[in-house]
N, C-alpha and C positions, 0 to 999 in steps of 0.2 A: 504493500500500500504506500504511494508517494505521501508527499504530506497535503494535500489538498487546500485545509486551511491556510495554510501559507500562499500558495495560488492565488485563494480569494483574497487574502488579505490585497496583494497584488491589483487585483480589478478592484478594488475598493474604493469611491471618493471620499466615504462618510460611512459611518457605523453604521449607522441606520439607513441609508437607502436599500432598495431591496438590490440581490446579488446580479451581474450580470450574468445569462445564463450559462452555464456550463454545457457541457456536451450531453450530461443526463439529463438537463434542464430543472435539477434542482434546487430548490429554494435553498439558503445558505442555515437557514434556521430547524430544519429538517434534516441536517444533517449528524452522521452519528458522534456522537461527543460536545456537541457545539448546542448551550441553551441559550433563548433568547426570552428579551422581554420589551414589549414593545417592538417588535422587529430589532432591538438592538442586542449585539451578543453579549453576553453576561460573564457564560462561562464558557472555557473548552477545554474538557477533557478527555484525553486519549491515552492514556497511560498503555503500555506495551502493546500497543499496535502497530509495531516496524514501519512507525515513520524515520522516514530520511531527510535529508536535505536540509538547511539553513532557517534561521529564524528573522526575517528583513526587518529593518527598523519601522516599517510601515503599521507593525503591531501596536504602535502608541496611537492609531486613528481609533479604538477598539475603548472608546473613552470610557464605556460602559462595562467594563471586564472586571470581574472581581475574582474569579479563581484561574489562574493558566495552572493546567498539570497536564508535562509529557512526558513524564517521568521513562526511564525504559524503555527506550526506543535508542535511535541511531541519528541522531539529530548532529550536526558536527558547526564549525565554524565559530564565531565569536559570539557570546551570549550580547543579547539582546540589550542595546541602550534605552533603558527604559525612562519614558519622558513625563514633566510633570501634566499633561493631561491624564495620565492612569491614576488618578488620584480616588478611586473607588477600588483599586487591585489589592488585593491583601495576602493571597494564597497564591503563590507559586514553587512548583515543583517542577524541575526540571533535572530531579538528579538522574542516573544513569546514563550517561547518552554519551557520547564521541566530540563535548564538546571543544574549543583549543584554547581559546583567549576570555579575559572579563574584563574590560572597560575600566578605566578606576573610576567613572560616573555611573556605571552600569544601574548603581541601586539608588543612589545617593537621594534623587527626588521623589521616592515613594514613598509618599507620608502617607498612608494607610496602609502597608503593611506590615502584615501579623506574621506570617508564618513563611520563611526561604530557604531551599531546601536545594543545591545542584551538589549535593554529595555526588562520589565514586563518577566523577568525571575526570578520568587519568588521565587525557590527554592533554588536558590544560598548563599553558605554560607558567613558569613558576611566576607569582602574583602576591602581592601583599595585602593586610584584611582590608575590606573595601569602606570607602569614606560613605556612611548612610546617615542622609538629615533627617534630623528630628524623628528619630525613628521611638516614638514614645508608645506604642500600639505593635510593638513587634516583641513577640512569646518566644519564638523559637527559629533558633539558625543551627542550620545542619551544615558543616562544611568541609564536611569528612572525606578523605582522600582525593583533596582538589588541589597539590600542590603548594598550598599558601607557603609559605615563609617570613622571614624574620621576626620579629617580635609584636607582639600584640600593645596595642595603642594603651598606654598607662589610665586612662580615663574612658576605656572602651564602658566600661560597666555604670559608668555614671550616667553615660547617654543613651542607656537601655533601660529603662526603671519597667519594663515589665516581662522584661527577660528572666526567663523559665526553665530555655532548655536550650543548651548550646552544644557542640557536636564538633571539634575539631579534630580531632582522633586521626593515625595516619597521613601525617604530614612532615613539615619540615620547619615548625615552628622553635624557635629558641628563646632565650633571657628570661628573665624574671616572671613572675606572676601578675598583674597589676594588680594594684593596691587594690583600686576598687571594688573588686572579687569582693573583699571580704565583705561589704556592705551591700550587695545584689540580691536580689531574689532568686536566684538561679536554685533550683531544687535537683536538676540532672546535668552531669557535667563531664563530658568524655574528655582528655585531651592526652592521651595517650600513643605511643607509638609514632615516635618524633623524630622517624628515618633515622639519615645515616650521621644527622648534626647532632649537636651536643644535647639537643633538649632543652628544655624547661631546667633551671641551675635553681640552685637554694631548696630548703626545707620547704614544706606542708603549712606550718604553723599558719599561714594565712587563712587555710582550707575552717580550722578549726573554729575561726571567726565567723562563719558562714551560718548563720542560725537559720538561714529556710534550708540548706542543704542540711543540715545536722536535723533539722523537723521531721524530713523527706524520712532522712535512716531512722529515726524508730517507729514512722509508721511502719515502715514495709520492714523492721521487724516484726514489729505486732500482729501484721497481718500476711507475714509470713510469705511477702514478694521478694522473693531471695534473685530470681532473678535481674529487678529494679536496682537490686543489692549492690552487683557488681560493677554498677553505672559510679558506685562511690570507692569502691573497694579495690579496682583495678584504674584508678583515674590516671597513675604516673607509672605504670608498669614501663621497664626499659626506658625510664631517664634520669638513670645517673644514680646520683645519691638519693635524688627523693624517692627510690624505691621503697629504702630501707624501712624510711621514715613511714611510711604508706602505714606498713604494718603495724608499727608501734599506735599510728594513728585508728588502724581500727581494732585493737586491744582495748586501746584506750575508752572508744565508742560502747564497747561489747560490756564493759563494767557497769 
């Protein structure tokens, strides 16, 4: 299956006019994964339907779009410049795919979203964490095995107050922890397996300061989500000295 939506996007003047017609002479709204309202598209979602081919910047005409998921497919080239007319998008996934490059504005004017997710996109060249405004309405970033590198922004967490659940795992990130961490909301927090650099350098002790993360582990003791468990148990496996510390730190929990 080509990627068809991308096509339309293509013949597009306006979200909402109706589609020019295709060769099945299908309404664009009728089609599978794509919901509208008002004739204008809302959502589309295709998740592992072997699409291929590029995402054009023409995407940002789509001013009515609140979910894009194409998660798992074959999608390749530069992710998407996302512009500030998509000021209603909150839900994107785009992880799994072939994609190579990310913009360093790629996200940066999406002030209404919640949830970013292009995890296990290995082809990507190596990239630093991306500049996102006023991102006060975003829970969760996944951005697992995408290459990132160097150190994460000392104030990253202060400009996320509703950040929940962040996903860096599998990369190439190194230095310090930011301070911020310790006063975040973050309850799930992967950041482990930190390639062939040095890692994440210094002790835990910040972790310990993290009271929604310390809330998180004795519910799912109590309720006996052992699996959720390992989200905190295994956070610095393979960097460095804060291994060590790990343990002592969940000794220290288990008392």
């Amino acid at each position: 299956m080509v990627l068809l939506f991308i096509f339309f996007l293509h013949q597009f003047v306006h979200p909402c006019l109706p589609l020019i017609p295709l060769a099945n002479n299908t309404h664009h709204c009728k089609w599978t994964g794509v919901t509208c309202r008002s004739n204008c598209v809302t959502t589309n979602k295709l998740p592992s339907s072997s699409l291929v081919g590029t995402i054009p910047i023409s995407i940002n005409i789509l001013t009515k779009l609140t979910h894009l998921d194409l998660r798992n497919n074959s999608l390749t080239g530069p992710l998407p410049e996302f512009r500030p007319l998509l000021i209603v998008l909150h839900t994107v996934d785009l992880s799994h795919n072939n994609f190579t490059s990310v913009p360093y504005d790629c996200f940066r004017v999406m002030l209404g979203l919640r949830y970013l997710n292009i995890s296990n996109n290995l082809n990507l060249i190596e990239w630093i964490f991306p500049d996102l405004s006023d991102p006060k309405l975003l829970h969760t970033i996944d951005f697992e095995a995408t290459n990132l590198i160097a150190s994460l922004p000392p104030d990253m967490f202060e400009l996320f107050p509703s950040l929940d659940t962040i996903v860096l795992s599998h990369n190439n990130l190194s230095g310090l922890l930011p301070l911020s961490l310790g006063n975040s909301k973050v309850t799930c927090l992967r950041l482990s397996d930190q390639g062939e650099g040095v890692g994440f350098t210094g002790g835990i002790t910040l972790i310990t300061s993290m009271i929604s993360l310390y809330s998180s582990f004795h519910k799912c003791m109590e309720k006996k989500f052992y699996k959720h468990l390992c989200i905190v148990v295994f956070t610095f496996q393979e960097n460095g000295e804060t291994e060590r510390t790990n343990l002592h730190l969940f000794c220290d929990i288990l008392k």
